[in-house]
SELUMTI-844330 format. One record per atom (N, C-alpha, C): residue in one letter; residue number from 1; x, y, z; atom name. Coordinates in Angstrom, 2 decimals, decimal comma. Atoms other than C-alpha are relative to their C-alpha. Last residue first. Example, Ala and Ser with C-alpha at 12.3 -4.5 7.8 and 13.67 -1.06 7.14 Angstrom:
REM SELUMTI-844330
SITE   type   seq         X         Y         Z   atom
SITE      S     2     -0,82     -1,19     -0,06      N
SITE      S     2     13,67     -1,06      7,14     CA
SITE      S     2     -0,77      1,09      0,73      C
SITE      A     1      0,89     -1,19      0,00      N
SITE      A     1     12,30     -4,50      7,80     CA
SITE      A     1      0,90      1,20      0,00      C
***
This chain:
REM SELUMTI-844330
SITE   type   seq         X         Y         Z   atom
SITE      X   187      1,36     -1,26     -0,34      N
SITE      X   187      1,19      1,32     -9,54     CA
SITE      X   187     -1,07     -0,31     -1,25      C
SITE      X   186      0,73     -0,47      0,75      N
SITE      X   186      3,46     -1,59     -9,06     CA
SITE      X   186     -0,99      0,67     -0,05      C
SITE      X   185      1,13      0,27     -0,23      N
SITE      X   185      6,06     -1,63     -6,52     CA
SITE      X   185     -0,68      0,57     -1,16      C
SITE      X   184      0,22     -1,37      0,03      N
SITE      X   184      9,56     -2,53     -6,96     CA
SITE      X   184     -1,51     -0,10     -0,10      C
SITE      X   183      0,47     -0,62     -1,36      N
SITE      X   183     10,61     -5,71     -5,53     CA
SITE      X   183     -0,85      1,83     -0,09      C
SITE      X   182      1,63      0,44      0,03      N
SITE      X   182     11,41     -8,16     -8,36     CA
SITE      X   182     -0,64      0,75      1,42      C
SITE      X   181      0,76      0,49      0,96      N
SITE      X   181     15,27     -6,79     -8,22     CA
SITE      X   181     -1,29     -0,81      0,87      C
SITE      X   180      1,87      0,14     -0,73      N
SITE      X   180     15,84     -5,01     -4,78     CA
SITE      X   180     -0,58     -0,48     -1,30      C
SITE      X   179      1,11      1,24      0,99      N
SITE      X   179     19,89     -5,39     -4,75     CA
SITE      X   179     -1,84      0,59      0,56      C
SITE      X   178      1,44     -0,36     -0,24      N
SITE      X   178     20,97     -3,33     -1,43     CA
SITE      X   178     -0,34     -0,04     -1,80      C
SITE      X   177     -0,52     -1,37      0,41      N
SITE      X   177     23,18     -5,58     -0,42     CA
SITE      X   177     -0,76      0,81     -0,34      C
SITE      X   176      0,99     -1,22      0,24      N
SITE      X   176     23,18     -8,71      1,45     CA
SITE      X   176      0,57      0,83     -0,84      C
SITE      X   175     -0,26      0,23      1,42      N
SITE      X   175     26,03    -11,54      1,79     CA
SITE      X   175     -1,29      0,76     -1,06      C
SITE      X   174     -1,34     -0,11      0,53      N
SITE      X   174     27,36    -10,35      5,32     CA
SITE      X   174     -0,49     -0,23     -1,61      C
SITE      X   173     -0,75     -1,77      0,54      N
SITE      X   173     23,85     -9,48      5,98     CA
SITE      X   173      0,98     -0,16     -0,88      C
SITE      X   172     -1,48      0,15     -0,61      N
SITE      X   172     22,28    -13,31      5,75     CA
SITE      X   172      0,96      1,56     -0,47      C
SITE      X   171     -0,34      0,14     -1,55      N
SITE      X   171     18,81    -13,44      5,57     CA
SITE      X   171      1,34      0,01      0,54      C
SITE      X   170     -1,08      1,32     -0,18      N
SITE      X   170     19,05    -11,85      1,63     CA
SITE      X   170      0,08      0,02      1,78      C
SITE      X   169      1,03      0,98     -0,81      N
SITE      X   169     15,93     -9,07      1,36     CA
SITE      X   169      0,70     -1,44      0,55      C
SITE      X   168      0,89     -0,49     -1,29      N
SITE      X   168     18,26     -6,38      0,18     CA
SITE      X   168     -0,67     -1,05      0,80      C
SITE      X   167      1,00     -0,37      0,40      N
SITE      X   167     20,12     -8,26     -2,68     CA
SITE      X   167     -0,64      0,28      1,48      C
SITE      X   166      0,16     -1,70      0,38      N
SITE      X   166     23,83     -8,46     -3,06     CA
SITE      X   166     -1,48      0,30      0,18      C
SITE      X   165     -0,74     -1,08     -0,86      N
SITE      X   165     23,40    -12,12     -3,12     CA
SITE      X   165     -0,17      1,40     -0,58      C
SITE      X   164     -0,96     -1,06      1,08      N
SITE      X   164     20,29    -13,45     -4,02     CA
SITE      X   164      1,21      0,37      0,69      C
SITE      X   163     -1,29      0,15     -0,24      N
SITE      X   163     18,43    -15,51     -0,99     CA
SITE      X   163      0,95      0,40     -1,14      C
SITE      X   162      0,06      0,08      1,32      N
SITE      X   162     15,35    -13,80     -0,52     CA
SITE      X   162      1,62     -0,29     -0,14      C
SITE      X   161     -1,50      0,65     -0,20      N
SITE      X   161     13,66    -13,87      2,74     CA
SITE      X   161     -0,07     -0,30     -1,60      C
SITE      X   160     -1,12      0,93     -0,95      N
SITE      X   160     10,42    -12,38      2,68     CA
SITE      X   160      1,20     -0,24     -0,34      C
SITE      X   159     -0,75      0,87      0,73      N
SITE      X   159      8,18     -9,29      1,88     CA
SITE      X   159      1,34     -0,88      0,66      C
SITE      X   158      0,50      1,08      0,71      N
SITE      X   158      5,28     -7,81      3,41     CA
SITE      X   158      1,16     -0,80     -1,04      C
SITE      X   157      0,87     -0,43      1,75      N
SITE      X   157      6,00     -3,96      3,18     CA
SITE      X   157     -0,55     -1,17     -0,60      C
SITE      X   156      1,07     -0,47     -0,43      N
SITE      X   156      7,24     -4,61      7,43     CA
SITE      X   156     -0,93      0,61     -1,74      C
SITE      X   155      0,62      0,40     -0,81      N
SITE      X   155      9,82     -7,13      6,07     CA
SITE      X   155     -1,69      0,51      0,45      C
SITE      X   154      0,11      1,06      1,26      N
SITE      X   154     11,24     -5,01      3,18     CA
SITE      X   154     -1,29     -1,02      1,22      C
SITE      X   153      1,46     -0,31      1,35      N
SITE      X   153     11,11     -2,25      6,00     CA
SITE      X   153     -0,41     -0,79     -0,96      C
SITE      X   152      1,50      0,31     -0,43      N
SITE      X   152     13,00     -5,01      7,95     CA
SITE      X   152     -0,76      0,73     -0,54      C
SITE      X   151      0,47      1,58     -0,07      N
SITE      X   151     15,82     -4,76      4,98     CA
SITE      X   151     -1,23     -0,09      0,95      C
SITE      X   150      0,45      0,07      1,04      N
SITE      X   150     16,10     -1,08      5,15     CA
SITE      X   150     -0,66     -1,47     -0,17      C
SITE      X   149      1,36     -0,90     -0,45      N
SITE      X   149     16,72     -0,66      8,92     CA
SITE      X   149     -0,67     -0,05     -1,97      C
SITE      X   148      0,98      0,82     -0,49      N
SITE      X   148     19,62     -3,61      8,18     CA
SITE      X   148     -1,82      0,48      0,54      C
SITE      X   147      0,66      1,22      0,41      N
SITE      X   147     21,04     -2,14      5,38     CA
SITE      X   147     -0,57     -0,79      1,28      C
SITE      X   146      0,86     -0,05      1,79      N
SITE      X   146     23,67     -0,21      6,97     CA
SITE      X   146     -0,79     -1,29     -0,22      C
SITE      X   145     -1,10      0,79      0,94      N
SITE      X   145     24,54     -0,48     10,64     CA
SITE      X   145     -1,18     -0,36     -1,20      C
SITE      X   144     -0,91     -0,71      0,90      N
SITE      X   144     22,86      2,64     12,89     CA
SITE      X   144      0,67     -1,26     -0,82      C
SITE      X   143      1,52     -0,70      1,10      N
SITE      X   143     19,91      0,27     14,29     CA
SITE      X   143      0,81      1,18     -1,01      C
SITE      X   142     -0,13      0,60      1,28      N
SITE      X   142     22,27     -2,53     15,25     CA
SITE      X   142     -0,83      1,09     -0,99      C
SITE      X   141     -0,88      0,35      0,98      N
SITE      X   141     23,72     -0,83     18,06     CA
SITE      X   141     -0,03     -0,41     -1,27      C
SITE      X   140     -0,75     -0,74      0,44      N
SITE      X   140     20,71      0,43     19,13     CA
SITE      X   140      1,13      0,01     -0,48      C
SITE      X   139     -0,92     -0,23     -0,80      N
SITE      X   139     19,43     -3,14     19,11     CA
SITE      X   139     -0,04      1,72     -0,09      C
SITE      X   138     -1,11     -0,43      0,39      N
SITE      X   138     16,05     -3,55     16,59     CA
SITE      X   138      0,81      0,48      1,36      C
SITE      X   137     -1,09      0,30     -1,49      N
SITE      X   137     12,89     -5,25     17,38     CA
SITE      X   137      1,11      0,49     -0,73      C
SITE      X   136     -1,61     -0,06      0,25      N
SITE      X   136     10,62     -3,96     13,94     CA
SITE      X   136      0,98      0,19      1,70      C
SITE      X   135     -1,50      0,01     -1,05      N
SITE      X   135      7,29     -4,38     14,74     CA
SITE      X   135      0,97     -0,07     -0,23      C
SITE      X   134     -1,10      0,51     -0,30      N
SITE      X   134      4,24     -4,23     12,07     CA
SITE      X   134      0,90      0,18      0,81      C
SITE      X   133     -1,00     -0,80     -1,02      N
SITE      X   133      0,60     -3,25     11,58     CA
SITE      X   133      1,06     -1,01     -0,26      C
SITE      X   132      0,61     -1,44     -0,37      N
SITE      X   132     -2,40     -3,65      9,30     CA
SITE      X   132      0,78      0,33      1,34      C
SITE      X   131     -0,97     -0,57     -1,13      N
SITE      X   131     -1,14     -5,43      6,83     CA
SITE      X   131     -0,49      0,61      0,50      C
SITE      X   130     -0,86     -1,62     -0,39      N
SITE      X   130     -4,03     -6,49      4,58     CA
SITE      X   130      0,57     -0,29      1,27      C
SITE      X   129     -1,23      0,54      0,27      N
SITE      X   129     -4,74    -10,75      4,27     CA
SITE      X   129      0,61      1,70     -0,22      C
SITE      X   128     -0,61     -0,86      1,50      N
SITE      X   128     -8,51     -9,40      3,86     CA
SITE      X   128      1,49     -0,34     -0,34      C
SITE      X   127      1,00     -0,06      1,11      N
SITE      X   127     -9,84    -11,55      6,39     CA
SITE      X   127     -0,15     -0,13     -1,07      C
SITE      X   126      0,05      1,26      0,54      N
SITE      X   126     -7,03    -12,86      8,81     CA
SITE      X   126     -0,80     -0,04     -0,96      C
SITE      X   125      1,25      0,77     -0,53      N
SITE      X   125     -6,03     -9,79      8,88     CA
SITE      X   125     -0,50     -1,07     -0,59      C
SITE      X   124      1,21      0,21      1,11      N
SITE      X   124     -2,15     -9,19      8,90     CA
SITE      X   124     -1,46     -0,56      0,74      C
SITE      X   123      1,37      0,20     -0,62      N
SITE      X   123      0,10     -8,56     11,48     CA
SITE      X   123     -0,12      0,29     -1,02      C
SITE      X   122      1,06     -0,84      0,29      N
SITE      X   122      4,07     -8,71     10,77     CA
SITE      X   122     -1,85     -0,26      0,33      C
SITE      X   121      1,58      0,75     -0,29      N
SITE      X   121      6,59     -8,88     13,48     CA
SITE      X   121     -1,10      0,27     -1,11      C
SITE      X   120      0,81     -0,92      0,54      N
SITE      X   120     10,36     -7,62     11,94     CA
SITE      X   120     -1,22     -1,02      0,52      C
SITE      X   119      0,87      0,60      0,16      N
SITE      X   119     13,75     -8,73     13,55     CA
SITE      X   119     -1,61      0,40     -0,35      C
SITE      X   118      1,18     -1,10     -0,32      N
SITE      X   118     16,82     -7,09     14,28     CA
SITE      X   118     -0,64     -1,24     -0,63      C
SITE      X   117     -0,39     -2,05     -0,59      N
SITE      X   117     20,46     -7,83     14,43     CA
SITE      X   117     -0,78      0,58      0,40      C
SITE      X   116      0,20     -0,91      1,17      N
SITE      X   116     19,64    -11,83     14,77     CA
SITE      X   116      0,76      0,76      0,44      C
SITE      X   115     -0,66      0,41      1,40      N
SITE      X   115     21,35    -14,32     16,64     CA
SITE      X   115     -0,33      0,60     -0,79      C
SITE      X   114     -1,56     -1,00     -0,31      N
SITE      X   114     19,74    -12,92     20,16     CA
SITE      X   114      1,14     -0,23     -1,57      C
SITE      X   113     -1,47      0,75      0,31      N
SITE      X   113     16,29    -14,26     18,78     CA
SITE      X   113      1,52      0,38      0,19      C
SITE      X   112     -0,66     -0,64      0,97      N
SITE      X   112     13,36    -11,59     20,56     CA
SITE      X   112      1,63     -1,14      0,05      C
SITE      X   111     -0,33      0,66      1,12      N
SITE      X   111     11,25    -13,22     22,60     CA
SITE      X   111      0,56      0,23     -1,58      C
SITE      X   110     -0,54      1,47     -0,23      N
SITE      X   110     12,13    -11,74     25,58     CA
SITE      X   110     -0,07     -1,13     -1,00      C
SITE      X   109      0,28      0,65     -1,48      N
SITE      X   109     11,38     -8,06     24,00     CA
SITE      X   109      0,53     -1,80      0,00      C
SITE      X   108      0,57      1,67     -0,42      N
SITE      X   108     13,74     -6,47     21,29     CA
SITE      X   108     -0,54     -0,16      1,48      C
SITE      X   107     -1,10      1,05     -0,68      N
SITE      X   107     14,12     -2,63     21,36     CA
SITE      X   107     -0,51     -1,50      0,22      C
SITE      X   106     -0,57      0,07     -1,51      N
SITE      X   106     11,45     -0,74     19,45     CA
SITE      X   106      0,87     -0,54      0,38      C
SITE      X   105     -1,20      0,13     -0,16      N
SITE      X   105      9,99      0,79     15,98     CA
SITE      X   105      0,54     -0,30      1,47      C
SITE      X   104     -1,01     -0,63     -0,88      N
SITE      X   104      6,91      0,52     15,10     CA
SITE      X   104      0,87     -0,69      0,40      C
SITE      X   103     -1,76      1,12     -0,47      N
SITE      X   103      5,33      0,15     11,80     CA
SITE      X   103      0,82      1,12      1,08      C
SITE      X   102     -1,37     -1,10      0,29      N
SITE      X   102      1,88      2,02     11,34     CA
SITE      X   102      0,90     -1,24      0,57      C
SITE      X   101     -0,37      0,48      1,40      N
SITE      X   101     -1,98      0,96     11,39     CA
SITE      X   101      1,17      0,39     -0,67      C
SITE      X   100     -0,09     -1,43      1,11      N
SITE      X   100     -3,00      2,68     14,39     CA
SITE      X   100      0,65     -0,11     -1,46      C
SITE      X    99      1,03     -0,97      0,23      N
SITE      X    99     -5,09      0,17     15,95     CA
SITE      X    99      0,91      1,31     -0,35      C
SITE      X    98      1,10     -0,15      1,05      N
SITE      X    98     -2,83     -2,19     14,16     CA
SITE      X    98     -1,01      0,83      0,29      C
SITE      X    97     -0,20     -0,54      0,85      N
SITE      X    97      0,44     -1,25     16,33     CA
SITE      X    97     -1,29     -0,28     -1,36      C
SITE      X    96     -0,93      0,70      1,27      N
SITE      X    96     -0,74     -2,38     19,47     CA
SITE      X    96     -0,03      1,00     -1,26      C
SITE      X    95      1,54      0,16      0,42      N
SITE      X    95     -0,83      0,46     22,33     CA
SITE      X    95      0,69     -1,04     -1,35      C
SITE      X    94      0,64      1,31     -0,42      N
SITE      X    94      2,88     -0,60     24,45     CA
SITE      X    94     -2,06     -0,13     -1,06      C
SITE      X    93     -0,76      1,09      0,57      N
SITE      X    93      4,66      2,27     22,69     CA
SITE      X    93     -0,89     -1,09      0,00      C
SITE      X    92      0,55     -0,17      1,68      N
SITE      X    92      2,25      5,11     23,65     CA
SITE      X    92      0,04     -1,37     -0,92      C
SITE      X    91      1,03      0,48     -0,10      N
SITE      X    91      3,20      4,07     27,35     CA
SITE      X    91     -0,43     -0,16     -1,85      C
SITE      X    90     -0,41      1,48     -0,16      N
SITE      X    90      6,80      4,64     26,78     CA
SITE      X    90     -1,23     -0,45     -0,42      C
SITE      X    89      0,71      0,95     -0,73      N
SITE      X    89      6,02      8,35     26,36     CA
SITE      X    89     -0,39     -1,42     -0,32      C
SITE      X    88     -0,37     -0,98     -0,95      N
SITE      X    88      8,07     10,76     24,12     CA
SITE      X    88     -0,28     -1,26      1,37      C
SITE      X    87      0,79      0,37     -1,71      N
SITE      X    87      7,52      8,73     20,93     CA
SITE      X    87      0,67      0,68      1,24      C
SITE      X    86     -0,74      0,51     -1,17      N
SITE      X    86      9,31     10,00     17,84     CA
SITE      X    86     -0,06     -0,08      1,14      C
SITE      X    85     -0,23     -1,00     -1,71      N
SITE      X    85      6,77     10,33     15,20     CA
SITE      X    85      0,79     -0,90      0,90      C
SITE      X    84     -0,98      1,01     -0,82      N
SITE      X    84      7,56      9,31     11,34     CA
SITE      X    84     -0,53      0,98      1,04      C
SITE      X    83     -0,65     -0,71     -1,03      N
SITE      X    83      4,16     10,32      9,12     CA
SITE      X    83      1,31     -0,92      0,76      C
SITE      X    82      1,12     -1,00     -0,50      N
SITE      X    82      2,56      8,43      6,16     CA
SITE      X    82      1,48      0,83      0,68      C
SITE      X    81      0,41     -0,22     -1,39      N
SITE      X    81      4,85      6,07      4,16     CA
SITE      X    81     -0,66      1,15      0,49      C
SITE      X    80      0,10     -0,74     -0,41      N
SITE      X    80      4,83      5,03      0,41     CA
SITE      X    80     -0,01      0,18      1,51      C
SITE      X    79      0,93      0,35     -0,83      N
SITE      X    79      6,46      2,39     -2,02     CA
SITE      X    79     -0,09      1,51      1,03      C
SITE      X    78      1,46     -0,02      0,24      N
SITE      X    78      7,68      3,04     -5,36     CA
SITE      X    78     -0,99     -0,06      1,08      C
SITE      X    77      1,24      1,18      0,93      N
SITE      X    77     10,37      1,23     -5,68     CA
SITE      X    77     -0,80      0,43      0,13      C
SITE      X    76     -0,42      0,11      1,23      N
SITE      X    76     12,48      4,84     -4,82     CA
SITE      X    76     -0,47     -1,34     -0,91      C
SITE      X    75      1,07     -0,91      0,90      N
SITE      X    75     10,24      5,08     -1,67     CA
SITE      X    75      0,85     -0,03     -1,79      C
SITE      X    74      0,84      0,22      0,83      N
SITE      X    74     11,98      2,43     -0,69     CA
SITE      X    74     -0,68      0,41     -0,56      C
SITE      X    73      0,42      1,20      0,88      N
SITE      X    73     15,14      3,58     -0,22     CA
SITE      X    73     -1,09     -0,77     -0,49      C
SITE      X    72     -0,73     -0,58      1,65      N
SITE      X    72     14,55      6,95      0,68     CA
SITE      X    72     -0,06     -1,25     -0,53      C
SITE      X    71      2,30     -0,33      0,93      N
SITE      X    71     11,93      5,18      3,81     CA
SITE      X    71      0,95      0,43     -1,51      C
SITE      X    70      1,15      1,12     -0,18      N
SITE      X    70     15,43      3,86      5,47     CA
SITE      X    70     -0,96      0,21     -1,30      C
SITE      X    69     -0,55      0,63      1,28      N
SITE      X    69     17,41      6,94      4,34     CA
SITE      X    69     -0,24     -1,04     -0,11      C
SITE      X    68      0,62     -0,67      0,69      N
SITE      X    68     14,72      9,09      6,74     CA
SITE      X    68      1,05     -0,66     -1,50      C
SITE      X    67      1,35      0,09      0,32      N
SITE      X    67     14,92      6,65      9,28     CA
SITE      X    67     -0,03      0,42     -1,34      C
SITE      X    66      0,46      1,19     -0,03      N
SITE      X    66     18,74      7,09      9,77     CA
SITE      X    66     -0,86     -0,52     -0,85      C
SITE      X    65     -0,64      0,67      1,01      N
SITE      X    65     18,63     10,47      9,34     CA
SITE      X    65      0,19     -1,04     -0,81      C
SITE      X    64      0,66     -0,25      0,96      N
SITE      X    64     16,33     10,64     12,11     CA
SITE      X    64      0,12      0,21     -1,68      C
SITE      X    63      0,13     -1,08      0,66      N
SITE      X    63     18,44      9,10     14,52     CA
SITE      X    63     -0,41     -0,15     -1,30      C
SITE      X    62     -0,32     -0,24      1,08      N
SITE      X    62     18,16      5,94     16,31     CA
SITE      X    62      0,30      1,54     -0,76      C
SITE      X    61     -0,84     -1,35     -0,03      N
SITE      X    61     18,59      5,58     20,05     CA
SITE      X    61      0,32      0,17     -1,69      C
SITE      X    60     -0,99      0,34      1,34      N
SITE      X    60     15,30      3,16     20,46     CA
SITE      X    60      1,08      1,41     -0,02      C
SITE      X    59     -1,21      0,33     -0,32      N
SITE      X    59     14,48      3,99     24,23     CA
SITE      X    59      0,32     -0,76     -0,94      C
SITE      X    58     -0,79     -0,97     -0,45      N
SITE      X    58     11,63      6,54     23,17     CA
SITE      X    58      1,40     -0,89      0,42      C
SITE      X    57     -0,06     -0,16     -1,65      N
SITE      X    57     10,07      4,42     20,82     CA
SITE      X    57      1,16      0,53      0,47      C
SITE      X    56     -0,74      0,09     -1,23      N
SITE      X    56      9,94      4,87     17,53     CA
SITE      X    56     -0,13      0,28      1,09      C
SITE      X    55     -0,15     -0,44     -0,68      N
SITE      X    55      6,66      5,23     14,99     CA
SITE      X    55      1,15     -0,41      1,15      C
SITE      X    54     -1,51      0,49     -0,59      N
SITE      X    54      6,39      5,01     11,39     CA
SITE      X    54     -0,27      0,63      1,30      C
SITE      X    53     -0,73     -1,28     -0,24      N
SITE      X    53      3,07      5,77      9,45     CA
SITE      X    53      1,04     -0,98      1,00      C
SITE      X    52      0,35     -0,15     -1,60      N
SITE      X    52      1,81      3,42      7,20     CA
SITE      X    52      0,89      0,96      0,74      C
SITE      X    51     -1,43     -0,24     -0,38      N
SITE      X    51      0,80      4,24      3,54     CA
SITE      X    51     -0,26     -0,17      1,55      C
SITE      X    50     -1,11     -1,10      0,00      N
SITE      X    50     -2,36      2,70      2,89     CA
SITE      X    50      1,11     -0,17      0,62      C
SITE      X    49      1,00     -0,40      1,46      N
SITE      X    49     -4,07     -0,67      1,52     CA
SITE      X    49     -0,08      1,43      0,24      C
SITE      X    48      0,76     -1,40     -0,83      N
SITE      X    48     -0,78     -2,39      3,12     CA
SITE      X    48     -1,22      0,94     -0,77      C
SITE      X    47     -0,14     -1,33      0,17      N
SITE      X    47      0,16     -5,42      1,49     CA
SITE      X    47     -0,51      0,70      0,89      C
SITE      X    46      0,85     -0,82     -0,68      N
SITE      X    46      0,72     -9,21      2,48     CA
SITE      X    46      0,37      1,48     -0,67      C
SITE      X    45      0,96      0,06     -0,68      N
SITE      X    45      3,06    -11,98      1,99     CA
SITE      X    45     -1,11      0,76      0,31      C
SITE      X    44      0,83     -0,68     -0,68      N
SITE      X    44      5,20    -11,03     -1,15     CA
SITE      X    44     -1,18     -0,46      0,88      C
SITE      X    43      1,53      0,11     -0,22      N
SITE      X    43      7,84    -13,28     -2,83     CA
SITE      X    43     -0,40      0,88      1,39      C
SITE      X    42      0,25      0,13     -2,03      N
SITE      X    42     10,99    -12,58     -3,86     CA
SITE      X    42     -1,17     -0,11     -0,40      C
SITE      X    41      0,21     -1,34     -0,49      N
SITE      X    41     11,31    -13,72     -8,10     CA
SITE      X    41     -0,20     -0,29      1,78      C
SITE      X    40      1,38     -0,27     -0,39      N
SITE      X    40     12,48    -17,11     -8,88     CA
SITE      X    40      0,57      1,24      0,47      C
SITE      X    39      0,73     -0,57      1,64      N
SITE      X    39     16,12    -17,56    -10,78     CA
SITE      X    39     -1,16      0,33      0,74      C
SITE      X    38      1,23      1,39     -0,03      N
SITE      X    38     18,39    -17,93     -7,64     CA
SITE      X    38     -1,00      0,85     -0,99      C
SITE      X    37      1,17     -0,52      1,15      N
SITE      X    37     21,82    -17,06     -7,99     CA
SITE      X    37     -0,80     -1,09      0,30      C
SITE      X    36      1,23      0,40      0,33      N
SITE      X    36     24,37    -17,42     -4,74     CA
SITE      X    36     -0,92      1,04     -1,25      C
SITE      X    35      0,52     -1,80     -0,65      N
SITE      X    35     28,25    -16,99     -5,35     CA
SITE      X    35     -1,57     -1,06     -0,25      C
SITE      X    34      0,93     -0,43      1,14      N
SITE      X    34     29,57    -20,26     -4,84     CA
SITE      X    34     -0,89      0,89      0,28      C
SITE      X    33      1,26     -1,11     -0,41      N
SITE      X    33     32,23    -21,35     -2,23     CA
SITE      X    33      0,00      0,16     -1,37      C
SITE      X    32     -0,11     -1,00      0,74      N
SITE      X    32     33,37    -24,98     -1,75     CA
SITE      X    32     -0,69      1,12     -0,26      C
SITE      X    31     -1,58     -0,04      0,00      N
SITE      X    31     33,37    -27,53      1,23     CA
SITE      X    31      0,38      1,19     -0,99      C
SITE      X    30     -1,47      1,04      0,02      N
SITE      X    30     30,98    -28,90      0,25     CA
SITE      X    30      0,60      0,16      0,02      C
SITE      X    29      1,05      1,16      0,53      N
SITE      X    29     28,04    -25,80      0,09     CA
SITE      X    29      1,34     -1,41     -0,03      C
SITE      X    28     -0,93      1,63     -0,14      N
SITE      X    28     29,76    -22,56      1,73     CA
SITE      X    28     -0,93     -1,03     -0,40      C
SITE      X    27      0,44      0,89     -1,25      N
SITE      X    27     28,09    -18,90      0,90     CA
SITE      X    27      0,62     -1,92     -0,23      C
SITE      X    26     -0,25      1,75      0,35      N
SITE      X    26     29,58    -16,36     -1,09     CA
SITE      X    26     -0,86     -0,87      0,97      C
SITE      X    25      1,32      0,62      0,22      N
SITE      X    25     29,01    -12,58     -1,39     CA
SITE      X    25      0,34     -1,45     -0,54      C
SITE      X    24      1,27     -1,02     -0,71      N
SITE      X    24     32,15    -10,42     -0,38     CA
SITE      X    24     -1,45     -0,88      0,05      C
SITE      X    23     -0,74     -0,21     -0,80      N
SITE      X    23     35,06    -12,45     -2,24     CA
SITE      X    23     -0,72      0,71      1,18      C
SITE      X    22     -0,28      1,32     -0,58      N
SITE      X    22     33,26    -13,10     -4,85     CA
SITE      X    22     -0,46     -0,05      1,01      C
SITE      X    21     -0,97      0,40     -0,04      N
SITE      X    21     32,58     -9,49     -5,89     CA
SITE      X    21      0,34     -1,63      0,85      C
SITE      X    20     -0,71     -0,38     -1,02      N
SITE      X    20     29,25     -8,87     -6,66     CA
SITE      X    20      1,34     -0,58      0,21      C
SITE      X    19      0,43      0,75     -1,27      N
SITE      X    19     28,03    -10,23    -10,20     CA
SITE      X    19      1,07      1,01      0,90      C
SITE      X    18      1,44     -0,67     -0,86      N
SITE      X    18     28,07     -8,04    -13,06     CA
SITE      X    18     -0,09      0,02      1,19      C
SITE      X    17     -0,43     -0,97     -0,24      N
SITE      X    17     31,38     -9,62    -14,55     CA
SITE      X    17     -0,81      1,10      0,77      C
SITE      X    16     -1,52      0,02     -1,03      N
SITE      X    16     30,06    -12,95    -13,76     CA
SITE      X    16      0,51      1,26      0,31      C
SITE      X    15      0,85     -0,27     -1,68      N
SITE      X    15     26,78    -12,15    -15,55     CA
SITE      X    15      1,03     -0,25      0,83      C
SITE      X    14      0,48     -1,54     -0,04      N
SITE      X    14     28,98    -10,65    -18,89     CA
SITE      X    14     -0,84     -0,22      1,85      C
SITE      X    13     -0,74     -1,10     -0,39      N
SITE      X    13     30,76    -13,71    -19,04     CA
SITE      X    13      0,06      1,13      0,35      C
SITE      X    12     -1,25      0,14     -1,47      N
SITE      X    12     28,82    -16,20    -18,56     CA
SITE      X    12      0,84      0,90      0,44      C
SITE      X    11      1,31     -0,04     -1,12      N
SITE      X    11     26,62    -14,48    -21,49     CA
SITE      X    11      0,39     -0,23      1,48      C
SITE      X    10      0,27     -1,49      0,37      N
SITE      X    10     29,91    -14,33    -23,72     CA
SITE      X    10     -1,13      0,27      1,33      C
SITE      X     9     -0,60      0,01     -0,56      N
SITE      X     9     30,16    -18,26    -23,17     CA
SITE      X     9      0,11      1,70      0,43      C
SITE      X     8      0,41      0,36     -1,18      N
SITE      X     8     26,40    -18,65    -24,01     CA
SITE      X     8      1,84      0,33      0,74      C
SITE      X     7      0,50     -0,90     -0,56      N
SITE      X     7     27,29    -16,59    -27,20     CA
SITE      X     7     -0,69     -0,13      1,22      C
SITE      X     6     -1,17     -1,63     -0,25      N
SITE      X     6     30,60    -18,64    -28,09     CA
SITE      X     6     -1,35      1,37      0,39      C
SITE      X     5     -1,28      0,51     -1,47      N
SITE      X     5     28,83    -22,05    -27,50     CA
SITE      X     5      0,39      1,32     -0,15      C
SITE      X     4      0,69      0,12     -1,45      N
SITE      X     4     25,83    -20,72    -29,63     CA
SITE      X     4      1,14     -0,48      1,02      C
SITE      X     3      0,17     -1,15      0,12      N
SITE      X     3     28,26    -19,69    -32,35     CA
SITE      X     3     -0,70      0,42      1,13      C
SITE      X     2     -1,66     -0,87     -0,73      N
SITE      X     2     30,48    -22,88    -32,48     CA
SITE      X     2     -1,01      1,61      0,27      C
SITE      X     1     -0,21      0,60     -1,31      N
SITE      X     1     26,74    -24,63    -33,23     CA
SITE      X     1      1,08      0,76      0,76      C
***
């Protein structure tokens, strides 16, 4: 009995020491803060049945850097993208994004939540339940601040709100990170 108390206390001890720093990843419940753990895996709305291609609009002010440590991160679970093109002509913008089957990139319209940073649209068919386009509303201010061009890719790959701390898909930045347990893609 003293052996199981001393290897569940050991166990406390090792996921505490693991865990993100307090002090960084908390959220308020009575008055008191507790780091968040949640035992279920994220969950997945929808796939893509190819890679999609990426396209910005000309009055997003992102740089290609940016983008290109966006897609690094997920391509390291495993997931794939086609082409990035950087729109020249506004018009291009306005065609929807399922007749070309790609995640684009633009500045929030009027119904875009001012309480976010950014925000991700996805389209699925009502058929097959395939992705076959997505929107990512993003500020220019918000489109250079870490983790949040990663997180709506999580969004535009079909995946939701995941409240872990430290973990990419968490709705709340300040207690985000780039965590991607149950997220890697299976081949």
């Amino acid at each position: 009995k003293n052996a199981t108390i001393y290897s569940v206390q050991i166990f406390i001890f090792l996921l505490l020491s693991i865990m993100p720093n307090s002090k960084d990843y908390n959220y308020k419940y009575c008055s008191q803060v507790y780091p968040t753990i949640v035992l279920s895996k994220p969950t997945k709305k929808a796939d893509w049945h190819s890679p999609p291609n990426i396209r910005v609009c000309p009055d997003v002010k992102i740089s290609e850097s940016r983008i290109i440590s966006a897609t690094k991160y997920w391509k390291r679970l495993g997931y794939e993208f086609g082409y990035i093109t950087y729109e020249t002509n506004m018009y291009n913008c306005l065609v929807p994004p399922p007749l070309r089957r790609e995640i684009l990139i633009m500045l929030p319209d009027q119904k875009f939540n001012e309480d976010h940073l950014a925000s991700t649209r996805l389209l699925t068919s009502k058929f097959t339940n395939e992705i076959v386009g997505a929107k990512i509303f993003i500020t220019t201010k918000n489109s250079q601040r870490e983790r949040i061009l990663e997180h709506e890719f999580g969004h535009a790959f079909g995946w939701s709100h995941y409240s872990q701390s430290g973990h990419i898909m968490n709705p709340n930045w300040k207690y985000g990170g780039y965590g991607s347990y149950g997220m890697k893609k299976d081949n």
